[in-house]
LOLUMMAR-530176 format. One record per residue (C-alpha): residue in one letter; x, y, z; residue number from 0. Coordinates in steps of 0.02 Angstrom, whole numbers, m for minus. Example, Ala and Ser with C-alpha at 12.3 -4.5 7.8 and 13.67 -1.06 7.14 Angstrom:
BEGIN
REC	A	615	m225	390	0 $
REC	S	684	m53	357	1 $
***
This chain:
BEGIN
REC	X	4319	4200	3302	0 $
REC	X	4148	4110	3279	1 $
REC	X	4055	4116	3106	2 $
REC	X	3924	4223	3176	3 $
REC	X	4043	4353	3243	4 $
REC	X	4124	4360	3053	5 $
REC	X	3954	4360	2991	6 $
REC	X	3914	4503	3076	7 $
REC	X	4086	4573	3039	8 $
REC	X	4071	4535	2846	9 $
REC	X	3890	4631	2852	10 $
REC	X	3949	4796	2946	11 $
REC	X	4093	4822	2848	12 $
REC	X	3993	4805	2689	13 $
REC	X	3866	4935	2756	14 $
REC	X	3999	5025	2816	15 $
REC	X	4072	5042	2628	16 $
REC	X	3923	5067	2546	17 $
REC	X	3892	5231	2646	18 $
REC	X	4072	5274	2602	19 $
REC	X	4046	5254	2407	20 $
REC	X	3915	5400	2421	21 $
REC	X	3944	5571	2357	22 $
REC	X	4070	5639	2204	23 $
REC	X	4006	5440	2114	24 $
REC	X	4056	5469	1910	25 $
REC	X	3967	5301	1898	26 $
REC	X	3805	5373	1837	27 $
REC	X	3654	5479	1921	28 $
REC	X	3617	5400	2089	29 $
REC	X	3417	5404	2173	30 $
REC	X	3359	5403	2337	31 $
REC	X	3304	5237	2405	32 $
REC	X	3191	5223	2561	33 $
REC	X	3028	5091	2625	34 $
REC	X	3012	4991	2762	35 $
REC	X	3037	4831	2823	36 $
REC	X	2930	4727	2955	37 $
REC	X	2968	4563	3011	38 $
REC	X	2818	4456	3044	39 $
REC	X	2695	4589	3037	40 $
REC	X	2814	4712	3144	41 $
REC	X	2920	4848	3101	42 $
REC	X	3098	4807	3104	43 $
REC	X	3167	4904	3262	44 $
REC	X	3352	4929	3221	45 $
REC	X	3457	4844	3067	46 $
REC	X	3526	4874	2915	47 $
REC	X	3500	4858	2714	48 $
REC	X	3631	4848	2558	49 $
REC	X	3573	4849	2385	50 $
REC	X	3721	4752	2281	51 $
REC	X	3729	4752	2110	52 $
REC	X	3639	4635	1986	53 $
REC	X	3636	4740	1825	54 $
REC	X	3823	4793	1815	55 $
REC	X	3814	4959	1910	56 $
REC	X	3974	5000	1984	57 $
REC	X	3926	5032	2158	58 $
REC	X	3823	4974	2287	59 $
REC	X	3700	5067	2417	60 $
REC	X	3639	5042	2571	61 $
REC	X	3570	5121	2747	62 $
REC	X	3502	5103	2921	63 $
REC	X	3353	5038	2977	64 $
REC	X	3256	5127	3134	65 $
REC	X	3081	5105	3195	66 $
REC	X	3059	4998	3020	67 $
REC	X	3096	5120	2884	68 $
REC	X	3244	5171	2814	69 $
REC	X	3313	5339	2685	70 $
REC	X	3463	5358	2614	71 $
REC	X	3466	5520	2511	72 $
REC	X	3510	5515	2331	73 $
REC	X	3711	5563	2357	74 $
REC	X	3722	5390	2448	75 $
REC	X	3594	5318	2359	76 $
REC	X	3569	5189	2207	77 $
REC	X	3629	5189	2047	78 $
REC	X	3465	5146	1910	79 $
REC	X	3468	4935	1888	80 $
REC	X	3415	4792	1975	81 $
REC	X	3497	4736	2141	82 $
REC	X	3492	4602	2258	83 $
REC	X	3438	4679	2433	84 $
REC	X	3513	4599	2603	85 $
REC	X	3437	4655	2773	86 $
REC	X	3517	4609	2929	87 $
REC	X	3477	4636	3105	88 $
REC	X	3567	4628	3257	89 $
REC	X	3521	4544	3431	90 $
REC	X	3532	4646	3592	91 $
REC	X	3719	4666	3646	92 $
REC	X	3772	4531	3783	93 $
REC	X	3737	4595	3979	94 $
REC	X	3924	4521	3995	95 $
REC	X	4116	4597	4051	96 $
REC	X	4186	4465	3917	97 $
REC	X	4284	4503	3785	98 $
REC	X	4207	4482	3619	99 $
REC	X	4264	4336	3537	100 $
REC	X	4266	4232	3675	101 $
REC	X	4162	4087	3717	102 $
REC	X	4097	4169	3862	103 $
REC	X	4049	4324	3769	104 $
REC	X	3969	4185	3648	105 $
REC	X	3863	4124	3801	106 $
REC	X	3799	4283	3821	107 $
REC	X	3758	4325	3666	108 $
REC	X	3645	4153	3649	109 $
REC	X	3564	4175	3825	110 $
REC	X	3511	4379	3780	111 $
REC	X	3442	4342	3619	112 $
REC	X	3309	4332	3713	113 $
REC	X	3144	4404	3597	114 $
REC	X	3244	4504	3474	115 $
REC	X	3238	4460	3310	116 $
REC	X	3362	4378	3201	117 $
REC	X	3338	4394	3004	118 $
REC	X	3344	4212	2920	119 $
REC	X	3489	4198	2797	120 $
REC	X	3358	4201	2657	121 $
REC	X	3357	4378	2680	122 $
REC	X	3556	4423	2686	123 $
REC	X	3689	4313	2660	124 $
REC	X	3569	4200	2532	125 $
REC	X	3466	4335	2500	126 $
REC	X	3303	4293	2410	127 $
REC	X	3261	4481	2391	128 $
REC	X	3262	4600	2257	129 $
REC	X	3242	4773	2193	130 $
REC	X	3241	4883	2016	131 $
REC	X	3290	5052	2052	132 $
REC	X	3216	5179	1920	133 $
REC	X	3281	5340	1853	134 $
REC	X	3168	5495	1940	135 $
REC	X	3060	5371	2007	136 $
REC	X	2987	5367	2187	137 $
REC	X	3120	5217	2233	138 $
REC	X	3027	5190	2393	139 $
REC	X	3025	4972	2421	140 $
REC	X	2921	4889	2546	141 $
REC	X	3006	4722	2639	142 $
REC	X	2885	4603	2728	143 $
REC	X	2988	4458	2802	144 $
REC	X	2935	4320	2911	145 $
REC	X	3035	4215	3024	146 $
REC	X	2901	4091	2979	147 $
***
């Protein structure tokens, strides 16, 4: 498996249990977090967000990105604290019959990345981003990135 493909692996399943650590938390009072998020100037067409823990709150947060904006209601929301925020994004799935994994399905994945746009690791997996999540505050954060 290339590093890319447990990249993306590492990223979905953290998503993935962020969304699960949602409702019934005794961790503390959770708040809605939503914004947007534009890449070079443009909205963000399809991705994801997760809001880890800098502050020592016991759970993390995190939510889909459509159309550039993302809300994730306040059961699945953010404990009060600061967090470092990764955003990743997905390129176009391959126009290909091979099995992920492969090389071939590798190939393919290169050759359709086409225009879509891939978040630089200063963003996710070195993420340079951050975010303070208030108590009955308007938690609503605002990502420009740039590709640049």
């Amino acid at each position: 498996m290339s590093a890319a493909t447990l990249l993306r692996t590492a990223a979905v399943a953290t998503v993935l249990a962020a969304v699960g650590c949602g409702a019934g938390s005794s961790h503390g009072t959770r708040e809605p977090i939503s914004g947007s998020v534009t890449v070079d100037g443009q909205p963000l067409e399809r991705g994801y967000l997760v809001f880890e823990p800098k502050a020592g709150q016991a759970t993390q947060s995190g939510g889909i990105i459509s159309a550039g904006t993302f809300s994730v209601p306040a059961e699945k929301g953010a404990d009060p604290g600061a967090y470092s925020v990764a955003i990743f994004a997905e390129a176009k799935l391959p126009t290909t019959t091979a099995e992920a994994g492969t090389p071939e399905y590798e190939q393919a994945m290169a050759a359709d990345k086409g225009g879509q746009v891939m978040i630089p690791e200063k963003y996710n997996v070195k993420t340079e981003l951050t975010a303070e999540v208030k108590t009955g505050g308007e938690n609503t954060f605002v990502f420009d990135l740039s590709t640049k």
